[in-house]
C-alpha positions as CSV (number, residue, x, y, z in Angstrom):
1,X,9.3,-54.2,-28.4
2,X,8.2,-56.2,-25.4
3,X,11.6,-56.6,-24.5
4,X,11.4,-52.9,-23.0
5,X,8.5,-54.0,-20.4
6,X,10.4,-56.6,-19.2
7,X,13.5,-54.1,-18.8
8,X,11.4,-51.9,-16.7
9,X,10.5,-54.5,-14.8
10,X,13.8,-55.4,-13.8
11,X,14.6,-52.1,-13.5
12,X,11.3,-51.2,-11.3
13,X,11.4,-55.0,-9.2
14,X,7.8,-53.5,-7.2
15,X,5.5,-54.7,-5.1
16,X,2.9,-55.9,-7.1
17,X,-0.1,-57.2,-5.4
18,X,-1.6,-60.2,-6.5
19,X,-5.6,-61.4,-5.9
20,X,-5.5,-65.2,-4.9
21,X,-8.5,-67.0,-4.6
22,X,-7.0,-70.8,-3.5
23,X,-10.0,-72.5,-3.6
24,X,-10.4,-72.7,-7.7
25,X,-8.2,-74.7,-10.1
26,X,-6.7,-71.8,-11.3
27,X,-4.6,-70.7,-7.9
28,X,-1.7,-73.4,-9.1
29,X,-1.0,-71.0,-12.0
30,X,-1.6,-68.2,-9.9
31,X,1.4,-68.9,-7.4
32,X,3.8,-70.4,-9.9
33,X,3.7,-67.1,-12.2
34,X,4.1,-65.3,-9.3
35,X,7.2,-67.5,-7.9
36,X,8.7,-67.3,-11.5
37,X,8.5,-63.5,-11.6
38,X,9.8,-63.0,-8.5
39,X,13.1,-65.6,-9.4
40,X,13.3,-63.6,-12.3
41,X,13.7,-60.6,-10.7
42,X,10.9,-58.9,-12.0
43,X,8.6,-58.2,-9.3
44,X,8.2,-58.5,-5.5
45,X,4.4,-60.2,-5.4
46,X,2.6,-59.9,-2.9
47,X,-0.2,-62.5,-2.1
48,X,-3.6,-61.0,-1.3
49,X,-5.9,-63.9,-0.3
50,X,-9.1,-64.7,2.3
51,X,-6.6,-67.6,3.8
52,X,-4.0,-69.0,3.6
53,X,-3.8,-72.0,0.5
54,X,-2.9,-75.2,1.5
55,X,-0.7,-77.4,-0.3
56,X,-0.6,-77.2,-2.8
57,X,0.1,-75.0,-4.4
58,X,1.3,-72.4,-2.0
59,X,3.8,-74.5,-0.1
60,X,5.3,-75.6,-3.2
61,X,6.4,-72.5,-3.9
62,X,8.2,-72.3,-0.7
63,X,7.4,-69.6,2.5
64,X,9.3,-66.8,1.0
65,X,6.6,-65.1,-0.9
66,X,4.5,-62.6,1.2
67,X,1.0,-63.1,1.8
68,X,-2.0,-60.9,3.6
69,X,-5.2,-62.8,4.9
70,X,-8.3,-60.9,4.9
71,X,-11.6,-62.1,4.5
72,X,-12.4,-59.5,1.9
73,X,-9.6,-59.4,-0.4
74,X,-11.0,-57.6,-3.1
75,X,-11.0,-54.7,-0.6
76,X,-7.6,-55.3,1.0
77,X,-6.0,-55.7,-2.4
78,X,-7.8,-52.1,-3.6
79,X,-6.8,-50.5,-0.3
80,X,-2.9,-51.8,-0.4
81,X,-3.1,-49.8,-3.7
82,X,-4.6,-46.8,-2.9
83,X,-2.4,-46.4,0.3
84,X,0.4,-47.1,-1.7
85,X,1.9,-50.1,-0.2
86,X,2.2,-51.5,-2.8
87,X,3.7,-50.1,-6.0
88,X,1.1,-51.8,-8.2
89,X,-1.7,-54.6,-8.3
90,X,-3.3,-57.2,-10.3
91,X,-6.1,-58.7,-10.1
92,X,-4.9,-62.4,-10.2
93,X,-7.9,-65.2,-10.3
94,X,-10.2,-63.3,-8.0
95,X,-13.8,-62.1,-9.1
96,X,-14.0,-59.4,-11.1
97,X,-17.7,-58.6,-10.0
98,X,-16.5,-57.7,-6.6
99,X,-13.2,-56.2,-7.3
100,X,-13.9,-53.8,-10.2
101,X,-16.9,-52.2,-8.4
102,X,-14.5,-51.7,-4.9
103,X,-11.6,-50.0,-7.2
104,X,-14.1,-47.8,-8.8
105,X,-15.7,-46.9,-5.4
106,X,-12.5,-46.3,-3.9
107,X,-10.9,-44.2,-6.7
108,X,-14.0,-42.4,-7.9
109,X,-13.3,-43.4,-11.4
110,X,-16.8,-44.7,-13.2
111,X,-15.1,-45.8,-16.1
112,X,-11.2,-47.3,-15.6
113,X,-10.6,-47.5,-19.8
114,X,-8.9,-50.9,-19.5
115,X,-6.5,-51.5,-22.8
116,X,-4.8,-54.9,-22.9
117,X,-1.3,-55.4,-24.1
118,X,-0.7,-58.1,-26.8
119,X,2.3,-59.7,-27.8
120,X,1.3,-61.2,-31.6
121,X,4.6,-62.4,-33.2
122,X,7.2,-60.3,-31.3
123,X,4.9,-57.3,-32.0
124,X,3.1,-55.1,-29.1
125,X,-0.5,-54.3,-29.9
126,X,-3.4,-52.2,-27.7
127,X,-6.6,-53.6,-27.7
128,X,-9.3,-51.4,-26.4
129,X,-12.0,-51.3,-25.1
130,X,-12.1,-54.5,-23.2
131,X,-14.4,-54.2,-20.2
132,X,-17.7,-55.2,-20.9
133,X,-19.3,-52.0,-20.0
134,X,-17.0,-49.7,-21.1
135,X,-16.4,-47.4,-24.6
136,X,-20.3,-47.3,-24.9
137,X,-20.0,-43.5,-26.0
138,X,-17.9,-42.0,-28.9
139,X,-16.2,-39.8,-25.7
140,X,-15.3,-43.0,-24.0
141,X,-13.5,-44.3,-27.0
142,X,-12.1,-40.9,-27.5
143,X,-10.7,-40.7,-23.8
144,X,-9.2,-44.6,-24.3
145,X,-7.5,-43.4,-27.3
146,X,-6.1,-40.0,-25.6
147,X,-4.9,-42.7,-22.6
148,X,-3.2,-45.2,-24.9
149,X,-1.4,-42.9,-27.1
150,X,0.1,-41.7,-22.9
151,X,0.5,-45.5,-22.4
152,X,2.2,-46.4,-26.0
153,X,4.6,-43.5,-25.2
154,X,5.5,-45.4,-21.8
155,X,5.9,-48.5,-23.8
156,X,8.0,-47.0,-26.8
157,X,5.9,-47.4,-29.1
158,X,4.4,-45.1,-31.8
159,X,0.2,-44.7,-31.3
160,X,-1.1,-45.8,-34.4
161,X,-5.1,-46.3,-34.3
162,X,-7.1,-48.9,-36.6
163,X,-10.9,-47.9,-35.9
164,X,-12.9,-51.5,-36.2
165,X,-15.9,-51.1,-37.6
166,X,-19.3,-53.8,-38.4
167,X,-19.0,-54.1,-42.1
168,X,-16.3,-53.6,-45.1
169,X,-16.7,-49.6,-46.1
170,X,-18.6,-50.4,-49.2
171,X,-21.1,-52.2,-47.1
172,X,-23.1,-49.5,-46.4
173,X,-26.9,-50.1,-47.2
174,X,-26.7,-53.9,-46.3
175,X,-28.2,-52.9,-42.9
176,X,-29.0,-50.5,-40.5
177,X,-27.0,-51.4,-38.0
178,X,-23.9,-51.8,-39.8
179,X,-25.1,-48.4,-41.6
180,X,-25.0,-47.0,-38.4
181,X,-21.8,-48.5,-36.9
182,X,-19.9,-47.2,-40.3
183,X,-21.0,-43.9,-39.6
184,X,-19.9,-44.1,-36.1
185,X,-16.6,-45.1,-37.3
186,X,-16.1,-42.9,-40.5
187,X,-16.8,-39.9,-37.8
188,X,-14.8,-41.0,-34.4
189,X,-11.8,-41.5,-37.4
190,X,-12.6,-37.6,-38.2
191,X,-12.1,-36.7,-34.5
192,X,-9.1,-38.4,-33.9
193,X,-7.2,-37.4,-37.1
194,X,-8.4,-33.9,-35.9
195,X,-6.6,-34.6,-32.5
196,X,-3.7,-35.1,-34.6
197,X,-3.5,-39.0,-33.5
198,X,-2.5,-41.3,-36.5
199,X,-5.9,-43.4,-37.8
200,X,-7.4,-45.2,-39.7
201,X,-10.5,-46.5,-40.5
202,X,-11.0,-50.4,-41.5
203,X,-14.1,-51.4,-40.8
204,X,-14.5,-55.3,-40.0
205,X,-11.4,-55.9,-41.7
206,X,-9.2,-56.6,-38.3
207,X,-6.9,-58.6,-40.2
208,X,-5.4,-55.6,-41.8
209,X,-4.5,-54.3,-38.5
210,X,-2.0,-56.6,-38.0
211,X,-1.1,-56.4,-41.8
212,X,-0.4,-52.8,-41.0
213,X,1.5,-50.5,-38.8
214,X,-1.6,-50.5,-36.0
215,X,-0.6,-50.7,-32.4
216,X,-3.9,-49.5,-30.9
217,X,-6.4,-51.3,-32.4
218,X,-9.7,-49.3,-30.8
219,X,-13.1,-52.1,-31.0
220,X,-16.6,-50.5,-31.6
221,X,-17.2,-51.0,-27.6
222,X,-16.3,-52.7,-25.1
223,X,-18.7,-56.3,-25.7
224,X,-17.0,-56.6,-29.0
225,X,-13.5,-55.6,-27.7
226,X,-13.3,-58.3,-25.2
227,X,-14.7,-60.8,-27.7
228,X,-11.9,-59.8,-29.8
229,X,-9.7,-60.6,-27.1
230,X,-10.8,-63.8,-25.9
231,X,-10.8,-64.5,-30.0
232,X,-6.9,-63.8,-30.0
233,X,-6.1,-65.3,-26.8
234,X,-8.4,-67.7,-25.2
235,X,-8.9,-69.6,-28.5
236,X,-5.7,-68.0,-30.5
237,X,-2.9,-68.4,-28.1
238,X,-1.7,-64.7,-28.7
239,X,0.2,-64.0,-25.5
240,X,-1.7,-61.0,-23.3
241,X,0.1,-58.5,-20.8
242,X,-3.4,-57.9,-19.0
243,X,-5.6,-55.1,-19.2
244,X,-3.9,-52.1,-17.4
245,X,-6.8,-49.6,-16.1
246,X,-5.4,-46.9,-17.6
247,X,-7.9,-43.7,-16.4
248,X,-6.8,-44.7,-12.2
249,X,-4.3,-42.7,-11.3
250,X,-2.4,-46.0,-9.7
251,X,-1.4,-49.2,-11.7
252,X,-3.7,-51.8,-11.8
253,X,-3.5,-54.4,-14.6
254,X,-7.1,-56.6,-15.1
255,X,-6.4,-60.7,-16.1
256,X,-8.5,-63.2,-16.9
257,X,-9.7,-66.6,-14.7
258,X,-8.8,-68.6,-17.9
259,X,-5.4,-68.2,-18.1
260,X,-2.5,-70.4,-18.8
261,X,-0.1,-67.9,-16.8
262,X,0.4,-64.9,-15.0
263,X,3.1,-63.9,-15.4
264,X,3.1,-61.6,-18.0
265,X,0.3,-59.1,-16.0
266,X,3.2,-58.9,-12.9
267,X,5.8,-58.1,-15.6
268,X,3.5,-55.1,-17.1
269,X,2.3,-54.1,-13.3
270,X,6.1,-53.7,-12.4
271,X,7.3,-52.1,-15.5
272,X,4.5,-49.5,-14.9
273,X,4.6,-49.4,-11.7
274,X,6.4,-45.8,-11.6
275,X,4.7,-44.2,-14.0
């Protein structure tokens, strides 16, 4: 399934911007996914950085990737975007606590609904919600749901949703929070199957998810969602695509400081890039 992002990509080849902070460890990886994607002929990246890096790792790469100096580049990278300069943007190894406020300022979007792309054994899997403060209410994980059944249609893939829950099913009575987080479940399952989307509720049992025919798997909130994904890939190796922001009306794909590569984000911010 995956191989259809990277045949958009290809077919797409945009200008993704790319957040570059050169003065952490993490800038190395930054450049070289960047340099690889563009050999591959995936993307076009487009450095957005507060100077230049020295070498390395920037030189390394050679002088024929693009870069744009500003000393706030949280804001030039959110305002290439929304201009449209550039076709699509990641958020690279810059700080998230400056950059996520500035895109939500600038779009007018309180919540961007961020669902990660995993690649777990060949197979393509939505994880949502990721962002810390997001999928607090039943609407918010009702909204993320309605956005990645739009997104697994981009992706060709069906939208299948496995609702994960704090307890087995025949927990309930152990506790009242897990009562209460069964209930929330049993009843956002309800909805959804009343939208006519395809779920299921499983409770704590994520493993079955992947036993199944899940492809969105949709986390109580968004605390436990991103502990779920720094589970799978920080400690788990599971290969991530980013987190595309998925309510902003341009494409912007979320990564993490602590990872191996980046590559993977530019692929998904140019095979979405024209959507």
């Amino acid at each position: 399934m995956s191989r259809r992002i990277y045949s958009l990509a290809t077919s797409n080849r945009a200008k993704v911007a790319v957040g570059l902070n050169p003065d952490i460890s993490s800038a190395e990886r930054v450049v070289n996914s960047a340099l690889f994607a563009k050999r591959e002929g995936y993307a076009e990246p487009i450095f957005v950085s507060a100077k230049k890096p020295e070498s390395p790792p920037y030189d390394a790469v050679g002088m024929d990737m693009s870069l744009i100096i500003d000393e706030s580049p949280q804001a030039a990278l959110v305002e290439l975007l929304r201009e449209g300069t550039v076709d699509s943007a990641i958020r690279g190894n810059l700080a998230s606590k400056e950059l996520i406020p500035q895109l939500r300022r600038e779009f007018g979007c309180s919540n961007l609904c961020r669902i990660t792309v995993l690649d777990i054994a060949n197979r393509l899997v939505m994880l949502a919600p990721v962002g810390i403060d997001e999928g607090d209410r039943k609407e918010d994980l009702l909204m993320i749901v309605g956005l990645g059944k739009k997104l697994a249609e981009r992706l060709g893939m069906p939208c299948n949703v496995a609702v994960i829950s704090g307890g087995r099913l025949e927990d309930r009575g152990r506790s009242e929070k897990v009562d209460s987080m069964l209930s929330a479940s049993e009843s956002l399952t309800k909805e959804l199957k009343a939208m006519g989307i395809s779920a299921v509720n499983l409770g704590i049992e994520i493993e079955r998810a992947f036993d199944g025919d899940a492809t969105l798997i949709l986390a109580p909130d968004g605390v436990m969602g991103n502990l779920i994904f720094r589970s799978l890939v920080l400690v788990g190796n599971v290969e991530s695509f980013g987190a595309y922001a998925a309510a902003l009306p341009r494409v912007y794909i979320d990564t993490s400081r602590a990872k191996a590569s980046y590559m993977l984000p530019i692929v998904l911010a140019s095979a979405l890039s024209k959507l």
